[in-house]
TIRO-940820 format. One record per residue (C-alpha): residue in one letter; x negated, y negated, z negated. Coordinates in steps of 0.001 Angstrom, whole numbers, padded with zeros to 6 digits, always signed. Each point is the difference from the previous one (the first is absolute). Layout:
<rs>
aXYZ;...
</rs>
This chain:
<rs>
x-032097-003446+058109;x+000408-000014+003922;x-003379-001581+001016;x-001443-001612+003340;x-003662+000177+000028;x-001841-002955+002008;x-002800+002032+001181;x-003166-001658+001854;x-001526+003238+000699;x-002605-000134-002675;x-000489+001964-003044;x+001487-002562-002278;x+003388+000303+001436;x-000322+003810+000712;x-000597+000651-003970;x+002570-002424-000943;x+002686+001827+001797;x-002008+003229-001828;x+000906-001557-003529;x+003156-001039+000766;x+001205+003816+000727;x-002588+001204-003382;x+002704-003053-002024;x+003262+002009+001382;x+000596-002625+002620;x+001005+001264+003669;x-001353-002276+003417;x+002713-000244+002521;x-001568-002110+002634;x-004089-001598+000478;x-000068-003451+001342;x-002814-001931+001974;x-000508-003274+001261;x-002137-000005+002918;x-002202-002462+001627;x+001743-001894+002495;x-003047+000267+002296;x-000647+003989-000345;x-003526-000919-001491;x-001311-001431-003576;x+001330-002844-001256;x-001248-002265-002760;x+002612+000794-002715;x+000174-001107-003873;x+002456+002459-000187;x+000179+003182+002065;x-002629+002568+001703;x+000353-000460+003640;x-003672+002378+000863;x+001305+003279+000680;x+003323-000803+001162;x+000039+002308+002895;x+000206+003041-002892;x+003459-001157-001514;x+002362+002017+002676;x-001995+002984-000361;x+000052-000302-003984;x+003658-000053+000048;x+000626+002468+001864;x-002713+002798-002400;x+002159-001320-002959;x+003392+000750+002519;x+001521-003461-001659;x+001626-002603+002488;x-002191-003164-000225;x+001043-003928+000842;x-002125-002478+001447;x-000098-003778+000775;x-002966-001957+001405;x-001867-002942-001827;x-002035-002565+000874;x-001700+000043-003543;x+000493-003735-000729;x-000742-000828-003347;x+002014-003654-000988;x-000057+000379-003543;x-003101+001395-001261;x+000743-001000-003772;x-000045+002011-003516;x+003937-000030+000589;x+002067-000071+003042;x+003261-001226+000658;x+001656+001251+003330;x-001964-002167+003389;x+001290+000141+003802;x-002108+002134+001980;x-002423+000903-002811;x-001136+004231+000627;x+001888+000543-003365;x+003284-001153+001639;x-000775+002663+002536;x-000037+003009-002664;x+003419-002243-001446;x+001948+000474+003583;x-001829+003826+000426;x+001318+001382-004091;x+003272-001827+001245;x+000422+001997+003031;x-000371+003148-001419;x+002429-000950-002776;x+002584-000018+003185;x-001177+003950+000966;x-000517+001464-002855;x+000721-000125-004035;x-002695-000768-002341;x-001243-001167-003238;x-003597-000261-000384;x-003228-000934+002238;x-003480+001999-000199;x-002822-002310+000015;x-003611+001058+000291;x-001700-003168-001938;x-002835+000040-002745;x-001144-002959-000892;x+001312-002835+002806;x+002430-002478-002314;x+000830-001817+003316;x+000962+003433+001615;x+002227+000563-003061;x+001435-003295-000716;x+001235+000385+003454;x+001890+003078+000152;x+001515-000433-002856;x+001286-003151+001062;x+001548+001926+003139;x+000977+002435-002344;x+001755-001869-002849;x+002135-002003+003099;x+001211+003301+001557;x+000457+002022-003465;x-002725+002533+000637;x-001867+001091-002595;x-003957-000182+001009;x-001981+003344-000728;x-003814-000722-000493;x-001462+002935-001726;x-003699-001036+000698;x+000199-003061-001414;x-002827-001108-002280;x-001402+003766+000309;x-003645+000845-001236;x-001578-000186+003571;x-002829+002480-000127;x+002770+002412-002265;x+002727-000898+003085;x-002073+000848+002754;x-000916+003182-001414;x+003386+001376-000872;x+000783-000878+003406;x-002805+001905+001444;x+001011+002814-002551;x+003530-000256+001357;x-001203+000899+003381;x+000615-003546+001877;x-002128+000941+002904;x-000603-004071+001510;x-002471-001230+002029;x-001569-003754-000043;x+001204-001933+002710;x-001807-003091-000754;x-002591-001780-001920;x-000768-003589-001132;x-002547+000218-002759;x-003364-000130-001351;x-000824+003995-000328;x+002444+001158+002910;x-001428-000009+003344;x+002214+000850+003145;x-002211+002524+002184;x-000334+002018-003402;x+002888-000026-001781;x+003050-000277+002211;x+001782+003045+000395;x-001616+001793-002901;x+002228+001422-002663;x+000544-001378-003499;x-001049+003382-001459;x-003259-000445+001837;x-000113-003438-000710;x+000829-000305-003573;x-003774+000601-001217;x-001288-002637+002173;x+003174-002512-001411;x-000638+000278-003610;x-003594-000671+000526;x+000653-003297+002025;x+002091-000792-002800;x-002616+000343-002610;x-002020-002026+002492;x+002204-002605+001545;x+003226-000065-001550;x+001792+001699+002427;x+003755+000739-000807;x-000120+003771-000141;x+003264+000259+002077;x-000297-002543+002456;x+002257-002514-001522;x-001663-003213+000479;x-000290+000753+003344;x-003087+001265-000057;x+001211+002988+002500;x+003270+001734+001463;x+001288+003679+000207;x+002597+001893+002008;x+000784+003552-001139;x-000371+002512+002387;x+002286+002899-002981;x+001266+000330-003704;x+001944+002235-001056;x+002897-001879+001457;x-000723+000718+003048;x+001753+002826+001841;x-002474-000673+003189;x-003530-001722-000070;x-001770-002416+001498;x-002288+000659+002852;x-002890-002615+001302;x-000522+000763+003892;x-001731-003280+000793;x-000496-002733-001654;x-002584-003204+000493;x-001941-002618-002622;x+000935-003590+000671;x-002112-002290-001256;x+001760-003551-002120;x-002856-001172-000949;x-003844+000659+000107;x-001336-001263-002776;x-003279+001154-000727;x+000801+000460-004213;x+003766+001232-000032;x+001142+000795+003898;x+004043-000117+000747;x+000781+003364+002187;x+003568+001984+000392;x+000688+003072+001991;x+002078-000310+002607;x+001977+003407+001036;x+000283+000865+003669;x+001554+003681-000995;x+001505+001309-002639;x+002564+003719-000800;x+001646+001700-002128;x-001096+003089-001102;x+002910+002075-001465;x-001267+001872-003722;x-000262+003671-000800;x+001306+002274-001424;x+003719-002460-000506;x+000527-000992-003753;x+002665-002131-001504;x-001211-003141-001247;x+000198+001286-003791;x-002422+002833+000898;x-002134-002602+001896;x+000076-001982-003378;x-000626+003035-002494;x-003285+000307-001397;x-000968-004033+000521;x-001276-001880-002932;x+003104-002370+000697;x+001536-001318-003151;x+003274-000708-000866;x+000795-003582-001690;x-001033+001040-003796;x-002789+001639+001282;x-001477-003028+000836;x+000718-000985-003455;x-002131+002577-001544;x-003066+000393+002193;x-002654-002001+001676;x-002047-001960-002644;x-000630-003852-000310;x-001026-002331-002882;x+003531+000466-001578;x+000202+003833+000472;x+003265+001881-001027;x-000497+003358-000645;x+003228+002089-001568;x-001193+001922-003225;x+002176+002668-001436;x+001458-002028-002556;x+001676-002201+002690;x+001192+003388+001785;x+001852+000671-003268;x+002311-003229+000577;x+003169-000132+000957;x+001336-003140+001502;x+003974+001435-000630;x-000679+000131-003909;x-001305-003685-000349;x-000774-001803-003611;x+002373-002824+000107;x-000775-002402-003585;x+003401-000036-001786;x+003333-001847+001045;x+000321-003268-000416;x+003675-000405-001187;x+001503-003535+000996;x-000168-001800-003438;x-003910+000690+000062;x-000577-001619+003575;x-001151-003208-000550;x+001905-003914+001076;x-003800-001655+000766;x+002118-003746+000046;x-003386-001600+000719;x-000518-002944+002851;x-001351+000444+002816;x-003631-001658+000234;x-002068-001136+003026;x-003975-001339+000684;x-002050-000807+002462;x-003944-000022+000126;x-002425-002420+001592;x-001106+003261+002320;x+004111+000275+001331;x+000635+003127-002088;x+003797-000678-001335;x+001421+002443-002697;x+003468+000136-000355;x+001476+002195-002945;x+003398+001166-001882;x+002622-000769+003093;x+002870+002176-001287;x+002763+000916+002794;x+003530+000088-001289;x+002947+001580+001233;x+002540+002966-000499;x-001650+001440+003296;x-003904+000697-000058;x-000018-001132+003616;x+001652-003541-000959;x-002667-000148-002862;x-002898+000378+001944;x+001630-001953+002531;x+000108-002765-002975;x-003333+000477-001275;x-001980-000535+003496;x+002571-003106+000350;x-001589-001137-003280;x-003560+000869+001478;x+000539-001610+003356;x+001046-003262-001666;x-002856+000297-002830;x-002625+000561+003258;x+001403-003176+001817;x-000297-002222-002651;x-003697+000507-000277;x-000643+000032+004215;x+000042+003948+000349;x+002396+002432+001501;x+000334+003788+000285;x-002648+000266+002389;x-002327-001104-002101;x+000450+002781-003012;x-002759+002151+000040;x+001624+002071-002670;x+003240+001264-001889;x+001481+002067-002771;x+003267+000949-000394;x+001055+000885-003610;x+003687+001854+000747;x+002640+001788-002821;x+000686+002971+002249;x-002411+001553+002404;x+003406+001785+001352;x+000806-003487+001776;x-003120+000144+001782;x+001117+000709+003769;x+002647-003209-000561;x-002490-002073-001500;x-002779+000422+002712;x+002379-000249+002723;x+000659-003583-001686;x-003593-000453-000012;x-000763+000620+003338;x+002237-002953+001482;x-002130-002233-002554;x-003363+001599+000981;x+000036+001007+003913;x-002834-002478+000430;x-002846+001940+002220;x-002857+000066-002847;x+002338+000546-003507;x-001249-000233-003355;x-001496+002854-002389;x+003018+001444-002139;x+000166+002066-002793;x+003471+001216-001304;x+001111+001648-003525;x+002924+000648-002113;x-000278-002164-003079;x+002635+000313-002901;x+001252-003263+000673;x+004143-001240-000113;x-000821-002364+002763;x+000032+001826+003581;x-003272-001078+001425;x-003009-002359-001081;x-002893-001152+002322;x-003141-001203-000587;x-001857-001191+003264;x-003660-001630+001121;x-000348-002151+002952;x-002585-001875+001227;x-000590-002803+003016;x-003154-001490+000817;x-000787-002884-001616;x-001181-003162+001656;x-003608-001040-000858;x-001302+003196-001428;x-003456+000673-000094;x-000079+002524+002735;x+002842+002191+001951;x+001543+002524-001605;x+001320+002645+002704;x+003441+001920-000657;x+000193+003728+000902;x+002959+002468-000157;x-000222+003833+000661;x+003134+001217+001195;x+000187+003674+001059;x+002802+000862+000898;x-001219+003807+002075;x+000352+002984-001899;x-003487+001312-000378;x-001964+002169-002507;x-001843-002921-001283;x+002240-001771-002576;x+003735-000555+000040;x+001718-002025+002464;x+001872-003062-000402;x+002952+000497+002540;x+001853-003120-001342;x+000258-003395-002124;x-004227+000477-001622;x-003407+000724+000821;x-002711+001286-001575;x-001962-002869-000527;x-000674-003693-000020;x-003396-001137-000189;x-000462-003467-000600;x-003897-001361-000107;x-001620+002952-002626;x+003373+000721-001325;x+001887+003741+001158;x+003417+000003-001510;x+001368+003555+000498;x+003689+001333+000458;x+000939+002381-002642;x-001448+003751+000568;x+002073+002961-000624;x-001367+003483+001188;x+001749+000693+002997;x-001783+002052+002615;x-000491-002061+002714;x+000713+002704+003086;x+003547+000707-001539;x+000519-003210-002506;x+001445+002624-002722;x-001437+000127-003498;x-003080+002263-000407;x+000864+003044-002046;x-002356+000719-003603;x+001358-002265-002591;x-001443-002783-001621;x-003932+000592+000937;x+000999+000411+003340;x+002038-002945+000744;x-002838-001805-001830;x-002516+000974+002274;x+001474-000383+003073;x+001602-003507-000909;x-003610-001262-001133;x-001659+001397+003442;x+002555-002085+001993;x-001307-002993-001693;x-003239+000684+000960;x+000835+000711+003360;x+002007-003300+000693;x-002872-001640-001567;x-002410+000807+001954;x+002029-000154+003109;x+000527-003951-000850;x-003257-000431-000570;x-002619+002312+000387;x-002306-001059-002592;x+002600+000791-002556;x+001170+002839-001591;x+002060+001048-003367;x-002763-001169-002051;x+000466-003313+000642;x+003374-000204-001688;x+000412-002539-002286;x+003163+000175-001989;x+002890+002011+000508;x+003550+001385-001390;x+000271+003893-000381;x+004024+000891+000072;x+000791+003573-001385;x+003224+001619-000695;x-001686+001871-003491;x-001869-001292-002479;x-001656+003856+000313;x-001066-001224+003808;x-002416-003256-001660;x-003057+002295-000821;x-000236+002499+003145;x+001065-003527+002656;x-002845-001860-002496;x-002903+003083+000253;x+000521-000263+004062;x-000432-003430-000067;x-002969-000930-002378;x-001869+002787+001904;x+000549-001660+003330;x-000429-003875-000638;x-002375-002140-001390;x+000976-002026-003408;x+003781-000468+001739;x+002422-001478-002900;x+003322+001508+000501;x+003300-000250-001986;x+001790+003741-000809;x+003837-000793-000259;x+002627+002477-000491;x+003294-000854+002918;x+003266+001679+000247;x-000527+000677+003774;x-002073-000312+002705;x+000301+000199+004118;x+000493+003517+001035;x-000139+001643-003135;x-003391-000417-000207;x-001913+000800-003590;x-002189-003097+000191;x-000353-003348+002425;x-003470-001719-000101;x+000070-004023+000703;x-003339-001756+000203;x-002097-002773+000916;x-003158+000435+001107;x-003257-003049+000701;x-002439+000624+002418;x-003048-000971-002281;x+001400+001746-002655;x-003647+001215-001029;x-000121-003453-000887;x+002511-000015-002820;x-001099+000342-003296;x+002134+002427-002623;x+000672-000532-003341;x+001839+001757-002949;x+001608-002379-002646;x+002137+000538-002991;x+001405-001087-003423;x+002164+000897-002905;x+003138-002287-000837;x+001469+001245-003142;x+000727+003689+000667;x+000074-000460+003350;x-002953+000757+002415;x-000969-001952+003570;x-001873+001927+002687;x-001296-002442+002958;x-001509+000904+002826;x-001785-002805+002478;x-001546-000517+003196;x-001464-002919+001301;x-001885-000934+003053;x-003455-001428-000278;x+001450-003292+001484;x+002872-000109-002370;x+002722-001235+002073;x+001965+003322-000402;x+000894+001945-003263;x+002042+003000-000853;x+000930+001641-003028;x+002049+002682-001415;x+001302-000009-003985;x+001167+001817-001935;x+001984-000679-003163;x+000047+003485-002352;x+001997+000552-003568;x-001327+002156-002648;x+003481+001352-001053;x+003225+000737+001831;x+002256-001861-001663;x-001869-003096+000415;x+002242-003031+001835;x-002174-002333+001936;x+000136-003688-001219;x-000117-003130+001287;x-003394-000490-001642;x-001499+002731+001173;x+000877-000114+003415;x-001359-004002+000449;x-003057+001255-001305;x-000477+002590+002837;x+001274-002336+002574;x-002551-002705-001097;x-002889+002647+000090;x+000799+000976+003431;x+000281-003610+001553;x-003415-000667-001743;x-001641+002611+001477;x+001457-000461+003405;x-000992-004143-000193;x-003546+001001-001583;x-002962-002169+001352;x+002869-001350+002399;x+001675-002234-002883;x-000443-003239+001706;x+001120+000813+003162;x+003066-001215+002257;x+002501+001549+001887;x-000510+003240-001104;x+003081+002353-000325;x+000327+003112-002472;x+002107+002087+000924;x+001501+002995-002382;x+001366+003497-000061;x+001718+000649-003577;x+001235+003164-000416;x+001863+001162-002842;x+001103+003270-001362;x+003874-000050-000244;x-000584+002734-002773;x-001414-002761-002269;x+001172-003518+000999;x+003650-000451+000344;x+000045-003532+000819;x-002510-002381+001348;x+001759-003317+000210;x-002404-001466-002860;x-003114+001372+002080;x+001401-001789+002946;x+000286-003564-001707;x-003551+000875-001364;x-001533+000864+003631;x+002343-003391+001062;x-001794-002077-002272;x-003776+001154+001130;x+001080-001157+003694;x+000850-003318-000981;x-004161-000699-000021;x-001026+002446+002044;x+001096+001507+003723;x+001545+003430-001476;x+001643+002030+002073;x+001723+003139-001247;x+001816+003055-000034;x+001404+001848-003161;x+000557+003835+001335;x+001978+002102-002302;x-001374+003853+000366;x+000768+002766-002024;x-003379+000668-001400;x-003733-000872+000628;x-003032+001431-000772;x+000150+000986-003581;x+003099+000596-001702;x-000763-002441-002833;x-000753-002801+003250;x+002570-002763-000743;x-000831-002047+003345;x-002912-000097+002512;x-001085-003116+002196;x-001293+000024+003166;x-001595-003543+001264;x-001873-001749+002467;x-001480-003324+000774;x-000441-001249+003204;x-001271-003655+001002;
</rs>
């Protein structure tokens, strides 16, 4: 892509532009908004210290570069931000708008770690002007960041300081390669952000290998903010500064050879955290052109689920609706049909499509995809979208949704906050969402994920290695939005979750990677005839906050020849219950009765009302997926799942798949219980 890089002059937006050249990408143009009074100004949004750099940096990178003052007025200082008159993000609006008129581009470079109001923000600029919004650094390992800067010779300077540890007279104008030492161990001490990102200093970079010239300090002068005798405010102000052209001349690929800079998989593959992936030979051996795909399902074994759809609402405001079916002879005028159905289902009960926190879209043909989610999108173009997970079910129907909403109920016993991640930058922390979902919804101690399929984030294509591969990678970027939503939580505090693979042969290596990662995590293995991108497997979880304060149990019981496996988890309070059953023959030509299959749906509702038997309002809501390899027709099963919600609030799904965990696995049940 043809990228403009808003620089600052600091180190974040130097290596930025950096790993937007390592990901194939080439910068046309830098752009800079500058204070409006030559001097610092108190932005939320940009770096104004240092200003006096920015000509001089453009010209050692020889790239024209746009400017446009601002005032740095901040109007809307909320979690999301909807376009404000004279707000400084307007300013970086009319400046991307500009250069639009000069020059042709498609992508922005952004140099931001960890700011969510920095990022909301340009990617609202962004998604109005059809950029796409490049922020390679985001959510980076700070102490691992700063050093593969260093190591990638960014020679910058600090400009100013503003925290405990940092004190003007001794620290501005150092180096970060000097300074580094003296960082980490004010980290350890105070909590310093390694890199500067809280604000705790500023940077301008004086050469990288970008740079065909560099930087030169003649005179320059400490300005005291603030003297406060724990954390003094100081900047340095520069009276002179030149260029100093570089010897002997190199092109900027021999600049770049021999730096530790990684391309877009290589930041798949190295640097360690709690979810490590680490590509073993066996991996190496795959071949993403030779995939396992589970036999075809030929039309007279895809399944007519003719079941109702079903609704219920909680006394906390969480509101399952299940089984919509959208039909038409056009997959676009079926889902058109089935969020019709939803809309009208969410008015009834006093919600609307703002207030689903999560969706999944059962469709017949993954082929269709690109029509359907273009349908989607004029549904779902709401600022903070749902979760959404999306796979090809053998189903005759086109599409089938199942959503969850929730709205704050009147009266509760204490606020319950709402929070959506939406990231919507290309990065080389998890994938982005450049469209209709996000990545999460957290609602009080609940996480509801999007559905994970290992893509590499710097290049959003498929990591290469097979099975084990995609497995690890699509676990990590649980973990990662995890603990980017909340940073107490991680992958081990998963609840419940679906597993989607394309081969029964993928259940065992995408089960190994998972039971080694989470903590007592009950997850449903189902065999699909597709799945987004061609991906091998597609993780879709919930996970709970206190989830060390769930209990597990194993449960099970023999009905005739038939065995039930049930697995539980509870939370000490026991307002919140999931399960996962299993229903398993003894011989394969077994057909599954009426009988038998009442006696497994009664075991599961037991064990999701146990100890909670008494209690109103409560909805259960159920997953039941069935092999289409071993029930034909489910109409009876319906009437007998029908009959059960005439006394209690069921709410469910029956999901035809070709196979599930064990071939001799008739159905499996996923369910929860939420008050």
């Amino acid at each position: 892509m043809r990228v403009v890089a808003m620089v600052s002059g600091g180190k974040d937006s130097t290596f930025n532009m950096m790993q937007c050249i390592a990901a194939g990408h080439n910068i046309v143009a830098l752009a800079n908004l500058v204070p409006h009074n030559k001097t610092e100004i108190d932005s939320y949004m940009y770096q104004s210290v240092g200003h006096e750099a920015i000509d001089l940096i453009a010209q050692a990178v020889d790239l024209p570069i746009f400017k446009r003052e601002t005032f740095g007025v901040s109007k809307k200082k909320g979690k999301t931000y909807y376009p404000c008159e004279n707000d400084e993000v307007e300013d970086l609006y009319l400046l991307l708008q500009e250069i639009q008129k000069e020059i042709e581009f498609d992508a922005v470079s952004v140099g931001a770690i960890l700011s969510d109001y920095q990022r909301v923000r340009v990617e609202n600029v962004c998604n109005r002007l059809k950029l796409t919004p490049l922020a390679y650094l985001w959510q980076r390992n700070q102490k691992e960041l700063l050093d593969e800067m260093i190591r990638c010779e960014v020679d910058a300077i600090v400009i100013k300081v503003a925290t405990l540890g940092l004190d003007p007279k001794k620290h501005l104008g150092r180096s970060l390669s000097l300074l580094q030492p003296h960082l980490l161990k004010m980290h350890e001490k105070y909590g310093l952000n390694v890199c500067g990102e809280g604000g705790e200093y500023e940077t301008v970079t004086l050469d990288c290998p970008l740079f065909k010239s560099r930087l030169v300090v003649e005179d320059s002068e400490i300005i005291m903010h603030q003297n406060d005798p724990i954390a003094p405010v100081g900047f340095l102000r520069f009276n002179s500064l030149n260029l100093e052209f570089k010897l002997p001349v190199l092109s900027l690929e021999s600049r770049l050879d021999g730096l530790p800079l990684k391309d877009s998989y290589g930041y798949v593959t190295e640097y360690s955290d709690d979810s490590t992936f680490e590509l073993t030979h066996d991996d190496a051996d795959g071949d993403n052109n030779d995939l396992l795909i589970e036999q075809e399902i030929t039309d007279n074994l895809k399944s007519d689920v003719l079941q109702k759809s079903s609704c219920g609402v909680s006394k906390e405001g969480w509101f399952w609706v299940a089984g919509i079916q959208g039909y038409s002879n056009d997959p676009g005028g079926a889902l058109e049909d089935a969020i019709c159905k939803l809309k009208l289902t969410l008015e009834t009960n006093s919600h609307t499509l703002q207030d689903i926190c999560a969706i999944t879209l059962y469709i017949s043909d993954m082929g269709q995809f690109v029509h359907l989610n273009e349908v989607y999108i004029k549904n779902f173009h709401h600022v903070n979208p749902p979760t959404r997970a999306c796979v090809q079910i053998p189903i005759n129907c086109p599409v089938m949704i199942e959503a969850l909403s929730w709205k704050s109920v009147e009266n509760g016993d204490s606020e319950i906050e709402r929070q959506t991640m939406h990231v919507q930058s290309i990065s080389h922390w998890a994938p982005c969402n450049i469209g209709p979902y996000s990545q999460a919804t957290k609602i009080g101690d609940f996480i509801h994920l999007a559905g994970q399929i290992a893509l590499v984030p710097g290049n959003m294509q498929l990591v290469p290695g097979g099975i084990k591969a995609q497995s690890k990678l699509a676990v990590r970027h649980i973990d990662r939005v995890l603990r980017a939503m909340d940073s107490s939580v991680n992958v081990r505090d998963v609840v419940q979750g679906v597993c989607y693979v394309t081969h029964s042969s993928y259940i065992e290596p995408a089960r190994k990677q998972w039971e080694a990662k989470t903590n007592n995590a009950i997850v449903q293995y189902v065999v699909v005839t597709g799945l987004p991108r061609g991906a091998l497997v597609e993780w879709h979880v919930w996970a709970h906050k206190h989830n060390n304060q769930f209990e597990y149990e194993e449960r099970g019981k023999c009905i005739d020849q038939y065995s039930i496996s049930l697995y539980r988890r509870v939370n000490y309070e026991n307002n919140v219950a999931a399960i996962v059953c299993r229903l398993d023959g003894t011989d394969d030509g077994e057909v599954l009765t009426n009988k038998i299959f009442l006696e497994t749906l009664s075991y599961c509702i037991e064990k999701l009302k146990q100890g909670h038997e008494n209690v109103d309002r409560c909805v259960y809501n159920l997953k039941i997926f069935f092999s289409v390899l071993k029930i034909a027709h489910i109409a009876s099963l319906v009437d007998i799942v029908e009959t059960f919600a005439e006394s209690i609030c069921l709410v469910y799904t029956f999901v035809p798949v070709v196979k599930l965990k064990s071939l001799k696995t008739f159905l499996s049940i996923s369910g929860v219980r939420n008050q």
